[in-house]
Backbone as CSV, one residue per row, in Angstrom:
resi,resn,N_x,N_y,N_z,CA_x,CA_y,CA_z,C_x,C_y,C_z
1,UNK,-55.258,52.843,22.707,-54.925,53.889,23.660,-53.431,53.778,23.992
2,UNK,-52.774,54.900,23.846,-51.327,54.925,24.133,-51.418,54.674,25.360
3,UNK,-49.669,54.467,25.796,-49.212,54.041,27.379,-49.955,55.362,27.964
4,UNK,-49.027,56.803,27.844,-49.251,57.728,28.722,-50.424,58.084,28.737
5,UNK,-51.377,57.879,27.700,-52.761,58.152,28.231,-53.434,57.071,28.718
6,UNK,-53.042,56.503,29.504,-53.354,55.307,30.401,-52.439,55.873,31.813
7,UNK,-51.578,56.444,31.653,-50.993,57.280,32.617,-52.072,58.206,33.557
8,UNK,-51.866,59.233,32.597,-52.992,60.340,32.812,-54.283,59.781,33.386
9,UNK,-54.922,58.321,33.067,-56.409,58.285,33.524,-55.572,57.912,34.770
10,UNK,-55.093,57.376,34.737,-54.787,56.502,36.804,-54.161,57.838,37.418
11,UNK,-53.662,59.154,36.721,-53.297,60.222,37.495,-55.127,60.643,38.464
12,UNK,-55.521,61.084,37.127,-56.756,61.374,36.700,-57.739,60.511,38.292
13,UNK,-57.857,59.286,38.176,-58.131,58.965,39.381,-57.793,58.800,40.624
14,UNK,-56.098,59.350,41.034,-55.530,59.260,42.201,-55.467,60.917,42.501
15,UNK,-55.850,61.551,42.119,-55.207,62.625,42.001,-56.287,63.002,43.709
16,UNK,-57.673,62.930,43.941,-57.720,63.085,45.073,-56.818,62.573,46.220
17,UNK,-56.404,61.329,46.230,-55.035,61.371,47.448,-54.001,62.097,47.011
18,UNK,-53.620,62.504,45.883,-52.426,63.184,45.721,-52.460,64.789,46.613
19,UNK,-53.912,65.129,45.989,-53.960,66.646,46.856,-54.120,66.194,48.559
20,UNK,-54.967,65.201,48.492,-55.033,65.265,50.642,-53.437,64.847,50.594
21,UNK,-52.409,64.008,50.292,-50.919,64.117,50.723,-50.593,65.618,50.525
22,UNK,-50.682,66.150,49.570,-50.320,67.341,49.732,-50.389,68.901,50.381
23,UNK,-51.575,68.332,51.013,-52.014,69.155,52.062,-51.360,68.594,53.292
24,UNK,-51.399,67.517,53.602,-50.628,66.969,54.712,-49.422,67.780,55.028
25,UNK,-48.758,67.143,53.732,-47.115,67.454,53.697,-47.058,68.869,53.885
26,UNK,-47.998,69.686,53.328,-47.370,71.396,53.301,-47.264,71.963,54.885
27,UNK,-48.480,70.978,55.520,-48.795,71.341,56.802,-47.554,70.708,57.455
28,UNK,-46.472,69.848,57.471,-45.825,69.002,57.915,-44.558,70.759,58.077
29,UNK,-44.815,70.627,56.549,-43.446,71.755,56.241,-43.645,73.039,57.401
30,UNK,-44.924,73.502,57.177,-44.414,74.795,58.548,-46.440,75.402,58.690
31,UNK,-46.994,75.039,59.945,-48.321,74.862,59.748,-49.030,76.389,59.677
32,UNK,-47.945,77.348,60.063,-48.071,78.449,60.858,-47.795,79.720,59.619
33,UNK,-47.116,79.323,58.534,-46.821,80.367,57.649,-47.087,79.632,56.343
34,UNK,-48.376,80.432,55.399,-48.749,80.258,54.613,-48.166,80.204,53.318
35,UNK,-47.014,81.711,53.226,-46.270,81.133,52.241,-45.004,80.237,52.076
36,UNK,-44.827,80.069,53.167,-44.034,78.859,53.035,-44.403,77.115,52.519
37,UNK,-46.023,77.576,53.091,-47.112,76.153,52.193,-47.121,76.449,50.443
38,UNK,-47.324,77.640,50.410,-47.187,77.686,49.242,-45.869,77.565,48.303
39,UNK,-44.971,78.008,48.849,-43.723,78.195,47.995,-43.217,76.854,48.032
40,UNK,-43.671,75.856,49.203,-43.404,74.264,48.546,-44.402,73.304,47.834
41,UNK,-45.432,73.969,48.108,-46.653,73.723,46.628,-46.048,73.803,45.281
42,UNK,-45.753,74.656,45.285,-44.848,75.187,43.800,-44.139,74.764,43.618
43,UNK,-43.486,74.406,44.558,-41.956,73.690,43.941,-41.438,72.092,43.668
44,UNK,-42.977,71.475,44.373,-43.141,70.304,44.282,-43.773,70.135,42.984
45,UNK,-44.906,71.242,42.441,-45.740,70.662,41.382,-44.712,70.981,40.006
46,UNK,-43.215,72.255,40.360,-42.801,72.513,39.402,-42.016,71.322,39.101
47,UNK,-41.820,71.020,40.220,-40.728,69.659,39.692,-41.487,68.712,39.423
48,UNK,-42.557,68.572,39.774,-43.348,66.769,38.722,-43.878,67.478,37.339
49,UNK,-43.813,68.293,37.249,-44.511,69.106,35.761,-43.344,68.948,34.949
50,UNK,-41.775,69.550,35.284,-40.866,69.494,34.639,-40.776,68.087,34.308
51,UNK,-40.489,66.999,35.582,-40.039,65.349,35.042,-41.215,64.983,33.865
52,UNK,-42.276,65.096,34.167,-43.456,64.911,33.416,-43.279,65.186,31.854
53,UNK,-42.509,66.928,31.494,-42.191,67.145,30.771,-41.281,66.370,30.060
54,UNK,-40.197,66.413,30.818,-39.024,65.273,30.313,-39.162,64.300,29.763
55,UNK,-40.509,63.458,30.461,-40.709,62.253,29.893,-41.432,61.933,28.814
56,UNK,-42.642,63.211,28.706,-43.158,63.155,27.401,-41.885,63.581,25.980
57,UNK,-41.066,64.176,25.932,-40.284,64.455,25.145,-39.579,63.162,24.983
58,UNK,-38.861,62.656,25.931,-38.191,61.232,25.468,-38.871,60.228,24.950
59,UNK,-40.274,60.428,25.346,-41.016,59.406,24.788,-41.707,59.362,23.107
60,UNK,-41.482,60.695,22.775,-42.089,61.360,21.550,-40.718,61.289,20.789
């Protein structure tokens, strides 16, 4: 089994605290306006999707 898919399973099993932090945090950001939860939803998952990206390419 490669590294990153040894990655992916420990994502794979944290990923429930990842979403309750992330519900936290959106609520932290502004509790009262929805798209503002959302538009930092997005911009948090775009940026770990992009590094994510990055890293599978350097690693390949």
């Amino acid at each position: 089994m490669k590294y990153y898919q040894k990655l992916i399973i420990k994502l794979n099993i944290n990923l429930r605290f990842i979403k309750e932090y992330m519900w936290i945090a959106g609520h932290e950001v502004d509790a009262s306006n929805r798209i503002v939860r959302l538009f930092f939803y997005g911009f948090v998952s775009f940026t770990f999707f992009s590094m994510m990206t990055m890293v599978f390419l350097l690693m390949s």
